[in-house]
SEGULUM-809435 format. One record per residue (C-alpha): residue number from 1; residue in one letter; x, y negated, z negated. Coordinates in steps of 0.02 Angstrom, whole numbers. Each point is the difference from the previous one (the first is absolute). Example, Ala and Ser with C-alpha at 12.3 -4.5 7.8 and 13.67 -1.06 7.14 Angstrom:
BEGIN
<rec n="1" res="A" xx="615" yy="225" zz="-390"/>
<rec n="2" res="S" xx="69" yy="-172" zz="33"/>
# end
This chain:
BEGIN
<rec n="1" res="X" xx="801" yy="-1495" zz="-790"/>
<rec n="2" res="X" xx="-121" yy="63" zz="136"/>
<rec n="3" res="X" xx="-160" yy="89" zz="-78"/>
<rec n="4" res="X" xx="-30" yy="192" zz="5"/>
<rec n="5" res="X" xx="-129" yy="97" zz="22"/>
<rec n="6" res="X" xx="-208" yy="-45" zz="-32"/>
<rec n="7" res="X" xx="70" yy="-188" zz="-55"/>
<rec n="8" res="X" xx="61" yy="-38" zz="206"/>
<rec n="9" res="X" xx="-149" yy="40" zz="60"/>
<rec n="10" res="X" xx="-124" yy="-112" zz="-115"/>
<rec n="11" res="X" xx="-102" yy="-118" zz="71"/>
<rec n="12" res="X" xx="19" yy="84" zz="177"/>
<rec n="13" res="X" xx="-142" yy="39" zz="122"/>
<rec n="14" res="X" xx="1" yy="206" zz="59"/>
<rec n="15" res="X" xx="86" yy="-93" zz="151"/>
<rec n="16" res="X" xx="125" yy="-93" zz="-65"/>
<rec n="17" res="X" xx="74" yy="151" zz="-95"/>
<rec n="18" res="X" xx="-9" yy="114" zz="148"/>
<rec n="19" res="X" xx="86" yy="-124" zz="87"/>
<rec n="20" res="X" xx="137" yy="-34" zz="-136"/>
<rec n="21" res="X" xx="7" yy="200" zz="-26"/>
<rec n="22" res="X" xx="44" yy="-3" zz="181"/>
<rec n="23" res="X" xx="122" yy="-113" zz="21"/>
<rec n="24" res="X" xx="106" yy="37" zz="-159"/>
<rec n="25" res="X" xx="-21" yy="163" zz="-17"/>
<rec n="26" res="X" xx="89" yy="171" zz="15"/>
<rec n="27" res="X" xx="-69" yy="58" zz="176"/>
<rec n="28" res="X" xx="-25" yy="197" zz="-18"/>
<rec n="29" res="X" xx="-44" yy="94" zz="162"/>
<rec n="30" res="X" xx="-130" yy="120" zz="-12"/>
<rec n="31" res="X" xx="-76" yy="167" zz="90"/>
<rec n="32" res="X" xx="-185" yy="9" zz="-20"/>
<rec n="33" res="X" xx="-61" yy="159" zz="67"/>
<rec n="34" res="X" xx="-111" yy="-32" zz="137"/>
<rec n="35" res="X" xx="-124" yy="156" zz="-48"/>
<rec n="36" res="X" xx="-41" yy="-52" zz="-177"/>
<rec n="37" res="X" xx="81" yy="-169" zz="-45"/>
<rec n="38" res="X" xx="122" yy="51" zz="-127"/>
<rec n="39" res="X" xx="160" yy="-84" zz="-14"/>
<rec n="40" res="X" xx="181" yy="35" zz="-25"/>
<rec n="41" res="X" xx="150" yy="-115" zz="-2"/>
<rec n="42" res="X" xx="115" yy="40" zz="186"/>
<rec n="43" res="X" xx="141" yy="-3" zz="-117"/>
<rec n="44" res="X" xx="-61" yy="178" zz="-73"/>
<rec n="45" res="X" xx="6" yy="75" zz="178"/>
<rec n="46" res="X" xx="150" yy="-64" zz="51"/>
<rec n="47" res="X" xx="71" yy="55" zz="-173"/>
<rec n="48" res="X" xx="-75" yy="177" zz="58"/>
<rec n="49" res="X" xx="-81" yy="4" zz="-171"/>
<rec n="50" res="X" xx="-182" yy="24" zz="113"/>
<rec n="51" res="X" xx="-8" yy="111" zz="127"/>
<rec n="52" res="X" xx="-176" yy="32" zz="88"/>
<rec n="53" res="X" xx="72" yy="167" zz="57"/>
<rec n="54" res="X" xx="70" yy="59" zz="-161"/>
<rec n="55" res="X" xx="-163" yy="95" zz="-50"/>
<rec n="56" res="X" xx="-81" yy="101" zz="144"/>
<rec n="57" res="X" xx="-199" yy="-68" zz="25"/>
<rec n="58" res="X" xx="-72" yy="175" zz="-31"/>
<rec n="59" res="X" xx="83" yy="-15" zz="-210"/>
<rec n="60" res="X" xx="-68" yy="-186" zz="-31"/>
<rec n="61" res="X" xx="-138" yy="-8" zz="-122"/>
<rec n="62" res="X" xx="-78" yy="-144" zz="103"/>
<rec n="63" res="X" xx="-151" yy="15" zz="-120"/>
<rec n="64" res="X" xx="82" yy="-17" zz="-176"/>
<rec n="65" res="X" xx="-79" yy="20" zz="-167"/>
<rec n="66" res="X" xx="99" yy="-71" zz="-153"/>
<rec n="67" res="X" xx="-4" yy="-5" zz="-184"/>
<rec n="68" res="X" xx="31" yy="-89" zz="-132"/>
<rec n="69" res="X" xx="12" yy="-127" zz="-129"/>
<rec n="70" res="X" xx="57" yy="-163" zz="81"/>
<rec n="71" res="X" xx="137" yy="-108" zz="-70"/>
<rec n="72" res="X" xx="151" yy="59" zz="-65"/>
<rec n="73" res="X" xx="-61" yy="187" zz="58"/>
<rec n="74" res="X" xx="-37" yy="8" zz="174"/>
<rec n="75" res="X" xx="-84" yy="79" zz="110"/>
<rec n="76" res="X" xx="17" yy="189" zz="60"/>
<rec n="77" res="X" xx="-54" yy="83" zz="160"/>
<rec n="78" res="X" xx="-105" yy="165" zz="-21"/>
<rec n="79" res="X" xx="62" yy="104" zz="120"/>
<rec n="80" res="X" xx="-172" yy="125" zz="5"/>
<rec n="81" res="X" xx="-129" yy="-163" zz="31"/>
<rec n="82" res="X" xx="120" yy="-85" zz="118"/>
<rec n="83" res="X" xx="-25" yy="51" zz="160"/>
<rec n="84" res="X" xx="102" yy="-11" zz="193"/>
<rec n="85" res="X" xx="-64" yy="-42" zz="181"/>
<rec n="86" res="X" xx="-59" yy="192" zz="18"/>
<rec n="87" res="X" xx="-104" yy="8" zz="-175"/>
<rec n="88" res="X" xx="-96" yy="-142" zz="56"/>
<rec n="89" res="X" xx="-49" yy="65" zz="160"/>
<rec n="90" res="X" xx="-124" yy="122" zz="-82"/>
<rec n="91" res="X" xx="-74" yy="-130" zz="-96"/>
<rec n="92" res="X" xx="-132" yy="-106" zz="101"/>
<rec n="93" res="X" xx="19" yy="-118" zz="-154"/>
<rec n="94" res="X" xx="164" yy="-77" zz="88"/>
<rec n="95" res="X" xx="-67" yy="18" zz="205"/>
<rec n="96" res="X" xx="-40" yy="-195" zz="1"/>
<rec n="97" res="X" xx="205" yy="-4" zz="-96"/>
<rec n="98" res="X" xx="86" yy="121" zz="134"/>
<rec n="99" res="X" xx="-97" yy="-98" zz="148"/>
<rec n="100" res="X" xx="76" yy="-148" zz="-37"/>
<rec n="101" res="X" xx="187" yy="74" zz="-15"/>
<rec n="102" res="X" xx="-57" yy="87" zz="175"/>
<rec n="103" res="X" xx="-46" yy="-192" zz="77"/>
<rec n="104" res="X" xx="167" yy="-92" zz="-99"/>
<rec n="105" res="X" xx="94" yy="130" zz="75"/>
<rec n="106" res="X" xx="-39" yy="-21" zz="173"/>
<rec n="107" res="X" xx="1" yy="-176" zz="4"/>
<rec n="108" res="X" xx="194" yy="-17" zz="-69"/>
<rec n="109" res="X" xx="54" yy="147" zz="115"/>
<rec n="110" res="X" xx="-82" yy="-128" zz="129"/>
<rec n="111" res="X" xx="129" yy="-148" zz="-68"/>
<rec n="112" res="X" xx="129" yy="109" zz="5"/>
<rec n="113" res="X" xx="-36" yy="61" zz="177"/>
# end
């Protein structure tokens, strides 16, 4: 019976796992946005279950403030802390922020062409 979980991997360098991980594992395809990093599975795209248009950029709360208690409870996004794109451009707080969303910007619109 092959091993599962923590127990396959014992005794293995970093490496070796990575490489086993690899080679017998479930290969996922990912978007990682190329402003800030995150990630999302293609799958929910192609599902349509994310849509970077849904929302228009002027109603994200790009700067969000949440609450609460952690496990079991989570977290909960305080609509009059959070703040959007045009809140932060009053605040010299977030200049060094917006400058570097000005300079990601311009270098994927130059990828893009």
């Amino acid at each position: 019976m092959p091993l599962k979980g923590a127990k396959k991997y014992e005794g293995m360098t970093p490496d070796q796992k990575r490489a086993l991980v690899i080679s017998d594992g479930k290969r996922v395809e990912y978007f990682v946005c190329p402003m800030c990093m995150f990630n999302r599975p293609y799958r929910k795209y192609s599902e349509g279950r994310v849509n970077l248009t849904d929302i228009p950029v002027n109603d994200l709360f790009v700067l969000q403030v949440r609450s609460g208690g952690g496990r079991g409870s989570g977290f909960f996004r305080i609509d009059g802390e959070s703040l959007r794109l045009e809140d932060m451009k009053s605040d010299p707080k977030y200049d060094s922020f917006l400058q570097q969303i000005k300079s990601r910007r311009q270098e994927i619109l130059e990828v893009l062409g």
